[in-house]
RODO-2510 file (C-alpha; in nm, 4 decimals, decimal comma):
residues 118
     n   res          X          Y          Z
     1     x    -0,6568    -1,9255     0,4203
     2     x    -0,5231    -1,6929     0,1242
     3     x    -0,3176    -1,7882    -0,1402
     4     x    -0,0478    -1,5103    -0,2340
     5     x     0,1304    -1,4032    -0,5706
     6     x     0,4308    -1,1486    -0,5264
     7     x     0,5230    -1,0104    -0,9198
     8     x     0,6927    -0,7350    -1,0573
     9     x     0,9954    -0,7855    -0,9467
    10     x     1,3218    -0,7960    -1,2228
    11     x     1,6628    -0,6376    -1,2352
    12     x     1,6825    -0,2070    -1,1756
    13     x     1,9832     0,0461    -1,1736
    14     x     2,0830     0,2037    -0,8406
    15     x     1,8174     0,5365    -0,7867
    16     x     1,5449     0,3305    -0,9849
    17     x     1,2203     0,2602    -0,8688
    18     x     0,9765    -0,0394    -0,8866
    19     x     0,6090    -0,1416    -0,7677
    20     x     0,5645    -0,4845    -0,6356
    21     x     0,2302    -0,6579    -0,6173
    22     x     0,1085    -0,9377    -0,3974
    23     x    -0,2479    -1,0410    -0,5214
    24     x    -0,4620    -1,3152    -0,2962
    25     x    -0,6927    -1,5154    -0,3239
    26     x    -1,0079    -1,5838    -0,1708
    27     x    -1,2876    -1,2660    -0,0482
    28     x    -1,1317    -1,2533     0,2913
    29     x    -0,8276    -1,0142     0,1707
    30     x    -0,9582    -0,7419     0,3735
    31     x    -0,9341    -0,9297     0,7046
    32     x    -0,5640    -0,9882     0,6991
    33     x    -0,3162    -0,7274     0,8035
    34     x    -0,0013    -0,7463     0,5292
    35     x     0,2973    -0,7262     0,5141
    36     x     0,6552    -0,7467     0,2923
    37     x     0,9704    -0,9069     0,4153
    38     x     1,3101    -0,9705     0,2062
    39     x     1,5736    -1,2362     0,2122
    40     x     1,9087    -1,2613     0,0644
    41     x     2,1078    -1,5273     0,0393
    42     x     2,3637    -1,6458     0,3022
    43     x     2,0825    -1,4268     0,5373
    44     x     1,8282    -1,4118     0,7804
    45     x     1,4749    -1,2776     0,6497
    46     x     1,4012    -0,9556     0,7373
    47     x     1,1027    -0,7028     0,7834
    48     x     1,0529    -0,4571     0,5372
    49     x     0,6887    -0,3062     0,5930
    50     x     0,3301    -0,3998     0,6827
    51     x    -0,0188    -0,2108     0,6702
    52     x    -0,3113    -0,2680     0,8798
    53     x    -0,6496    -0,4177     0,7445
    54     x    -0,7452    -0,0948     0,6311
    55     x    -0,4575     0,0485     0,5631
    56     x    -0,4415     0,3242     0,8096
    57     x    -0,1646     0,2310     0,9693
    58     x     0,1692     0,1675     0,7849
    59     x     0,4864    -0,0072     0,9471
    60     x     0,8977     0,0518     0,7867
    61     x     1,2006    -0,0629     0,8304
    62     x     1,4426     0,1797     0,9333
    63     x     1,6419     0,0337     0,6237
    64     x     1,3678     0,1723     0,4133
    65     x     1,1864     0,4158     0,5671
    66     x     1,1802     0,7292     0,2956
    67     x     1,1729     0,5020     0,0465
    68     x     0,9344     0,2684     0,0243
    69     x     0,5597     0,2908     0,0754
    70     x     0,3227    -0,0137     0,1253
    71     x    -0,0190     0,0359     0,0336
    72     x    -0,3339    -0,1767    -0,0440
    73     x    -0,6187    -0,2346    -0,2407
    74     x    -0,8879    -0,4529    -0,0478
    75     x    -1,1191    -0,4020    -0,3878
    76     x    -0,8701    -0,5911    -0,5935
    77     x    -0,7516    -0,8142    -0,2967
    78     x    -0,3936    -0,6503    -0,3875
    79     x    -0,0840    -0,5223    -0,1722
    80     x     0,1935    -0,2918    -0,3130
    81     x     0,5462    -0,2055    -0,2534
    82     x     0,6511     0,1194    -0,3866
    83     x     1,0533     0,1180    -0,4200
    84     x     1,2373     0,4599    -0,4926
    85     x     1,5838     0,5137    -0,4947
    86     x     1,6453     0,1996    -0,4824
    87     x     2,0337     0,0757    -0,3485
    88     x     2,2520    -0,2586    -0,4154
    89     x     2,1741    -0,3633    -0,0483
    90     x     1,8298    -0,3504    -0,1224
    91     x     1,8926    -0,6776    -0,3717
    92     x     1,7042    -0,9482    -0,2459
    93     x     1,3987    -1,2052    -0,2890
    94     x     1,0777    -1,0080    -0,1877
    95     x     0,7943    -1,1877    -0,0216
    96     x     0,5035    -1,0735     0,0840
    97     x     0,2873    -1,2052     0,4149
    98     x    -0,0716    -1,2187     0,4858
    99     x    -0,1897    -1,1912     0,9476
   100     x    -0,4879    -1,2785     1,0700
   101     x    -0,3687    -1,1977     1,3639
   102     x    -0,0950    -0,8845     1,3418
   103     x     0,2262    -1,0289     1,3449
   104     x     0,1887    -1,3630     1,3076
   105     x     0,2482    -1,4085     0,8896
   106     x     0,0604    -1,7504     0,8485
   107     x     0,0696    -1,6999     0,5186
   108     x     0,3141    -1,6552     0,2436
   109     x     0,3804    -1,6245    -0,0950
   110     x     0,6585    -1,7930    -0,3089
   111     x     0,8476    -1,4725    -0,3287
   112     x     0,9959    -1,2298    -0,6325
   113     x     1,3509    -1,1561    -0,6936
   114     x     1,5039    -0,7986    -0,7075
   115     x     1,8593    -0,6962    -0,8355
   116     x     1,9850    -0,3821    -0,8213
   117     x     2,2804    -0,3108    -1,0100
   118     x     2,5490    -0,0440    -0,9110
***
């Protein structure tokens, strides 16, 4: 099992940019593909990206694809989100998700809310 943290998450004008981390627990980081979903209220959660245990292989959303880049660190057991030009429909709570086995997110952390203003 890994434990996840999601931060850097807070409130951004439209065209900003932020960088969200996931850091996990445990030594076995490296053996889990990841990935980053989003939920907003009133709505189903939805994929956003995912990178393979190495991190040659990177998945978008068409909803984001352009503007966000996923990207990991197995050193410091850490997964990013890059945001740019960031819109009002991206507003939403951020999670990230660990897979053993790709594409079945067994594991999940308590998610990080972004608000982007207009």
């Amino acid at each position: 099992q890994v434990q996840l943290v999601e931060s850097g998450g807070e409130l951004v004008q439209a065209g900003g940019s932020l960088r969200l981390s996931c850091a996990a627990s445990g030594r076995t980081f490296s053996s889990y593909a990841m990935g980053w979903f989003r939920q907003d209220p009133g709505k189903e959660r939805e994929f956003v990206a995912s990178i393979t245990r190495n991190g040659g292989n990177t998945y978008y959303s068409d909803s984001v694809k352009g503007r966000f880049t996923i990207s990991r660190d197995n050193a410091k057991n850490t997964a990013y989100l890059q945001m740019n030009s960031l819109k009002p429909e991206d507003t939403a709570v951020y999670y990230c998700a660990a897979a053993l086995v790709w594409g079945t997110w067994s594991n999940w952390g308590q998610g990080t809310q972004v608000t982007v203003s207009s």
